[in-house]
C-alpha positions in Angstrom: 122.6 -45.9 152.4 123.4 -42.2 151.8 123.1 -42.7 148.1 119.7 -43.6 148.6 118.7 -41.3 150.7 120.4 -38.5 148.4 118.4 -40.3 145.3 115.2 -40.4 147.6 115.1 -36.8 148.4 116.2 -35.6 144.7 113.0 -37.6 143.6 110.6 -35.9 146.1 111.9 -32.5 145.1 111.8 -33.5 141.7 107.6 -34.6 142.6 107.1 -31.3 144.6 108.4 -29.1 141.8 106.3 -30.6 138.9 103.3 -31.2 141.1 101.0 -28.5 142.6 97.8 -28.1 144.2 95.2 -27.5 141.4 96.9 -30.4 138.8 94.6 -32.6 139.9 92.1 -31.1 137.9 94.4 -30.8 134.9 95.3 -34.1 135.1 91.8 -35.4 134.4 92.2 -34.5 130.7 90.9 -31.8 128.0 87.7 -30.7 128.5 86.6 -32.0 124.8 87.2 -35.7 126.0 85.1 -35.5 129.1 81.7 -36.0 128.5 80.3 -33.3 130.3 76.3 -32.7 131.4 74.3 -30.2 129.5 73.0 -28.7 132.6 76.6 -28.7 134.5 78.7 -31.1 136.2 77.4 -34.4 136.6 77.8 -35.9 139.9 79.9 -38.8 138.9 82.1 -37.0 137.0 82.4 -34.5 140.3 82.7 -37.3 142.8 85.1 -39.0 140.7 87.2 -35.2 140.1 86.6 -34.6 143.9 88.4 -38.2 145.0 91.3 -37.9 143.0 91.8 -34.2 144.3 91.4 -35.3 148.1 94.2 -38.3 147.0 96.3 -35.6 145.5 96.0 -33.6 148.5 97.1 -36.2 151.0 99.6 -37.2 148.9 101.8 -33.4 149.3 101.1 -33.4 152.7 102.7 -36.7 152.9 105.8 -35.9 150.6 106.1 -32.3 152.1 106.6 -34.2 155.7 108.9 -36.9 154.0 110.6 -34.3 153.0 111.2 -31.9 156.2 112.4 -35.2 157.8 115.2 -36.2 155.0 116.2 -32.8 153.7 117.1 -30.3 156.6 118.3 -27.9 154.0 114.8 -27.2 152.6 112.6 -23.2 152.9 110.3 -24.6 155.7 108.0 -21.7 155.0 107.4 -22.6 151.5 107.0 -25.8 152.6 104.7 -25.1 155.4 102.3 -23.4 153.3 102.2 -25.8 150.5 100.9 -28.2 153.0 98.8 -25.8 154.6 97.1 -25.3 151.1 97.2 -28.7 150.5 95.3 -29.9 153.8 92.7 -27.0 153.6 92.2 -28.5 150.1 92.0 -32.0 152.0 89.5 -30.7 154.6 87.3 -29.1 151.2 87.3 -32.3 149.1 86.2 -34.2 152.2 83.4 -32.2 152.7 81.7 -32.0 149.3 82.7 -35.8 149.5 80.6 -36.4 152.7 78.0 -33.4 152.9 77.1 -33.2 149.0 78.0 -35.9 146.9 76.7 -39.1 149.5 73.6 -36.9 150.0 72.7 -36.5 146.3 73.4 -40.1 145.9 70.9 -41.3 148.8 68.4 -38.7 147.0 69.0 -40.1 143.2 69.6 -43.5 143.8 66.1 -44.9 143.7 65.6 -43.0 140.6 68.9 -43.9 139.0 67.7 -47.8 139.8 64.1 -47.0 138.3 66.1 -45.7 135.2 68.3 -49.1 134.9 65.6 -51.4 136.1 63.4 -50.0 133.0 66.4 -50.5 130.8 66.8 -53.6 131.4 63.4 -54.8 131.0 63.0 -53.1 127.7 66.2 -54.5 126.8 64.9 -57.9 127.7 61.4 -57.9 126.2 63.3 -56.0 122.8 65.7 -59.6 123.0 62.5 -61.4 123.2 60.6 -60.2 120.3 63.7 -60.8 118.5 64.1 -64.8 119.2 59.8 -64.7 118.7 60.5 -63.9 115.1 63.2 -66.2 114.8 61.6 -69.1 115.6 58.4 -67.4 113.8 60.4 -67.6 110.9 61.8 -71.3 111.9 58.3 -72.3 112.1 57.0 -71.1 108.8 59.5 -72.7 106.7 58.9 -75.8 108.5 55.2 -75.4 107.3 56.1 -74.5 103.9 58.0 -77.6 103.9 55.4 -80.1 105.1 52.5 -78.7 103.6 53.5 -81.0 100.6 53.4 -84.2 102.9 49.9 -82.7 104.5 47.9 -82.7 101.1 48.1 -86.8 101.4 46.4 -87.1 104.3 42.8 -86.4 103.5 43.1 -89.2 100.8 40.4 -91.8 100.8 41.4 -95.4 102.2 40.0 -98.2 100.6 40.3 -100.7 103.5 37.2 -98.7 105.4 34.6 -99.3 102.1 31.7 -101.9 102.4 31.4 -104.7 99.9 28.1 -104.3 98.6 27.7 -107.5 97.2 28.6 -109.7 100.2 27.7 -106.4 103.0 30.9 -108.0 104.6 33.4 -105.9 106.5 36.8 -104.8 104.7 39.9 -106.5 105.6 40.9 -103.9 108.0 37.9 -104.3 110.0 38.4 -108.3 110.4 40.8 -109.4 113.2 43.5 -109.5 112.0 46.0 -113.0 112.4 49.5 -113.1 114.0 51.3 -113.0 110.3 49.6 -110.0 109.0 50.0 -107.9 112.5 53.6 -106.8 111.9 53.2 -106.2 108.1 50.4 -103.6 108.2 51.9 -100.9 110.4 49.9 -98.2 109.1 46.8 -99.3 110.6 48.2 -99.2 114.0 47.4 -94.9 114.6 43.9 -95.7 114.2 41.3 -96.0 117.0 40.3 -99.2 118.6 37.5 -100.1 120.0 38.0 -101.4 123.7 36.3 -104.2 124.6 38.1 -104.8 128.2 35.5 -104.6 131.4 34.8 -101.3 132.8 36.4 -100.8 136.5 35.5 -98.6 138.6 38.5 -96.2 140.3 39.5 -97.4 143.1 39.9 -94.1 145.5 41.6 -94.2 148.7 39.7 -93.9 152.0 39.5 -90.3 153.6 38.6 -89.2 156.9 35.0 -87.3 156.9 35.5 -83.6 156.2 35.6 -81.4 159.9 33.9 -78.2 159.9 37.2 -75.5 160.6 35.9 -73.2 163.4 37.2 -70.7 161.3 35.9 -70.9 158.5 33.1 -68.8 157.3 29.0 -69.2 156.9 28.8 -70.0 153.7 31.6 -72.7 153.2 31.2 -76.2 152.0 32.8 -77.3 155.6 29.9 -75.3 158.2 27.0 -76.4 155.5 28.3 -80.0 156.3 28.6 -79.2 160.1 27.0 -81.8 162.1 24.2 -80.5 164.5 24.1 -83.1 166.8 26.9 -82.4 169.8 26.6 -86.4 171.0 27.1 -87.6 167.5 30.6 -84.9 167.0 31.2 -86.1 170.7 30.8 -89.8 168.9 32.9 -89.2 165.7 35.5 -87.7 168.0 35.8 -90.4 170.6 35.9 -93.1 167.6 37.9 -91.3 165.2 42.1 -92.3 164.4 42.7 -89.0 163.2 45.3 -86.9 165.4 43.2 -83.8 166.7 43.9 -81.1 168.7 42.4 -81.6 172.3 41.9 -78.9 175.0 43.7 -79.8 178.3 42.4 -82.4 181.3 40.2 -80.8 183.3 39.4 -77.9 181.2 36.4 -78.9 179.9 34.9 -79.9 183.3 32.0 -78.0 184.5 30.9 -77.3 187.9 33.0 -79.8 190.0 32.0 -82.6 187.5 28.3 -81.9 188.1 27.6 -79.5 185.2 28.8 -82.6 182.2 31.5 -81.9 179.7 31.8 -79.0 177.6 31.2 -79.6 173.9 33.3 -79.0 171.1 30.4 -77.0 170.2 30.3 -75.0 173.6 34.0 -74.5 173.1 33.8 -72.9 169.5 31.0 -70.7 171.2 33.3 -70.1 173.9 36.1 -69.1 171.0 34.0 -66.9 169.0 33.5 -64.8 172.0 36.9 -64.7 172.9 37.5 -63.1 169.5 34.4 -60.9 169.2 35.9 -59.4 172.8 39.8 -59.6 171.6 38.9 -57.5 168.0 36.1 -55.2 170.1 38.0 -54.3 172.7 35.2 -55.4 174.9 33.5 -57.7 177.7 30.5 -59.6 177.0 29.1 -60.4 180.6 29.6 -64.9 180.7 26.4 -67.0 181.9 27.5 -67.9 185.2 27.7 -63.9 185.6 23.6 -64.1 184.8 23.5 -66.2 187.2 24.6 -65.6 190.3 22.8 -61.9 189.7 19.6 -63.9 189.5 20.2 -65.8 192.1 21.0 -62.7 194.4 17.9 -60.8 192.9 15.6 -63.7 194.1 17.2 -64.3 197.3 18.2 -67.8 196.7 21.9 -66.8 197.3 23.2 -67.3 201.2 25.8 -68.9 202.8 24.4 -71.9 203.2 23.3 -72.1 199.9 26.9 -72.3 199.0 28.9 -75.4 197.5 31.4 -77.1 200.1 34.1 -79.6 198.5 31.9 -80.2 195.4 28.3 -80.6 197.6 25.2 -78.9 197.7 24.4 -78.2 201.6 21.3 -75.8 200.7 19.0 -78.6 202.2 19.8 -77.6 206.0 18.8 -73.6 205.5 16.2 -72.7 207.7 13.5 -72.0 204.8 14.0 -75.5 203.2 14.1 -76.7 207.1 11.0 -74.9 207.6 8.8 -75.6 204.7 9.8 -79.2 204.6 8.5 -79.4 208.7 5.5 -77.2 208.6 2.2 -79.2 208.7 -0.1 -78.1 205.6 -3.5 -77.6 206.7 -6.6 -78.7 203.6 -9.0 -75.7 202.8 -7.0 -72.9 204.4 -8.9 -73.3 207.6 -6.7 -71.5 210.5 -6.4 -72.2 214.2 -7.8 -70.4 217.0 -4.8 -69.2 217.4 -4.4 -67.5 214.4 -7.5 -65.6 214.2 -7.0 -64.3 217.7 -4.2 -62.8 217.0 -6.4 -61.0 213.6 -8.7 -59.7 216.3 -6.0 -58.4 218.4 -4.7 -56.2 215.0 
């Protein structure tokens, strides 16, 4: 054990005495070799030169406490401001690390990927235009090659000319029987006439095209749109199609008294739900007209009022009134009456 402890120390002095603060940057290599910027540094080259001096750095201040611990024989004040110098050179390297070089890279990085995304694509397209005249090339020898074969295509063929003395088709134009089929196999790329029956397609059966509420003016759907509300009613009640219904009892109007609304009274209903949503504003409903009416003509009283669904407006005092007071004919009053005009 004390042997290597004794070869463990010489070998830190040894790394201490060869070693200083500032080799990290001689260590990199001549200045010729380094490819350096034409304006300065560059910042890999002084990230990379910064990292390797911070891990220089840390490494003495390791060693020099290695060595305090092993060797008690050692100049502690030479020691103590080796590793002074090396942790203030720690603390500098960590801060060009952290402050400048991260922020330069968060700054350059969308142009450094602009830069390599161009490269790439030129390098691409360049690769390209290289296999286009390649197979460019390819194809025009294969033309050269078969424009020998293509000259004896345009030749004449004798089995398409009219007899003239007999005005009887060729040979090739006659049916031809089951021993000459498989010997005449150059006639087989030419046209035939059909003679089968004509069919007509047989095209599956669709559901009739539904005007989409939101759909536009002018599309094929709302110029189709049925304006009838009983027939949509009708094509919805009979239809198989799965649709979208509102919820039970939604639809009902006035305690069951006021019908069903429509799915054209509920598109209504949705287009001014939107117009108010996207306006920011409140159109005033029907019912609202209403009851204002109603007020404004004096129709509107308690007894007027619906009670479980019924109208009880027959047993107000006006209706009770009119429907008990005896019309006279001509207008003629009672003696009655025109006293009491004298009396006024």
């Amino acid at each position: 054990m004390d042997k290597q402890l004794d070869l463990a120390t010489s070998s830190i002095k040894a790394v201490l005495e060869t070693l200083s603060t500032d080799s990290s940057l001689s260590s990199i290599g001549d200045k010729k070799k380094t490819s350096a910027a034409t304006g300065g540094l560059s910042l890999l080259d002084l990230k990379n030169e910064a990292l390797l001096s911070y891990l220089h750095n840390s490494v003495l201040v390791l060693l020099g406490k290695l060595e305090r611990s092993c060797n008690a024989d050692i100049d502690t004040k030479k020691l103590e401001e080796l590793e002074q110098k090396a942790v203030r050179n720690t603390v500098t390297q960590r801060v060009v690390l952290e402050k400048g070089v991260r922020g330069l890279e968060s700054k350059v990085s969308y142009q450094v990927e602009k830069a390599l995304r161009a490269y790439a694509k030129s390098k691409a397209e360049a690769e390209d235009k290289e296999k286009k005249l390649a197979e460019k090339e390819n194809d025009e020898d294969d033309e050269d090659d078969e424009e020998d074969g293509d000259l004896l295509m345009f030749k004449p063929n004798p089995k398409l000319l009219l007899n003239n003395n007999n005005n009887k088709p060729a040979a090739a134009d006659k049916p031809k029987s089951k021993h000459h089929r498989g010997s005449d196999s150059e006639d087989d790329d030419e046209p035939k006439a059909s003679t089968e029956k004509y069919q007509v397609p047989k095209i599956s059966a669709v559901s009739q095209q539904q005007a989409h509420p939101d759909a536009g003016p002018n599309t094929r759907g709302n110029k189709r749109q049925v304006k009838n509300a009983l027939m949509e009613d009708y094509l919805e009640a009979t239809s198989a199609t799965p649709v979208a219904e509102p919820s039970i009892g939604s639809t009902i109007l006035d305690h069951g008294r006021g019908g069903i609304k429509s799915a054209r009274d509920r598109r209504k209903e949705k287009e001014i739900r939107d117009y108010e949503e996207t306006n920011y504003t409140r159109l005033t409903s029907i019912q609202k007209r209403e009851q204002s009416n109603k007020k404004k003509s004096g129709r509107h009283d308690f007894s007027n009022d619906s009670f479980f669904g019924e109208d009880w407006g027959f047993s107000s005092k006006s209706n009770v009134d009119s429907a008990t007071k005896k019309r006279r004919s001509g207008g003629a009053a009672s003696v009655w009456d025109k006293t009491k005009k004298r009396r006024r």
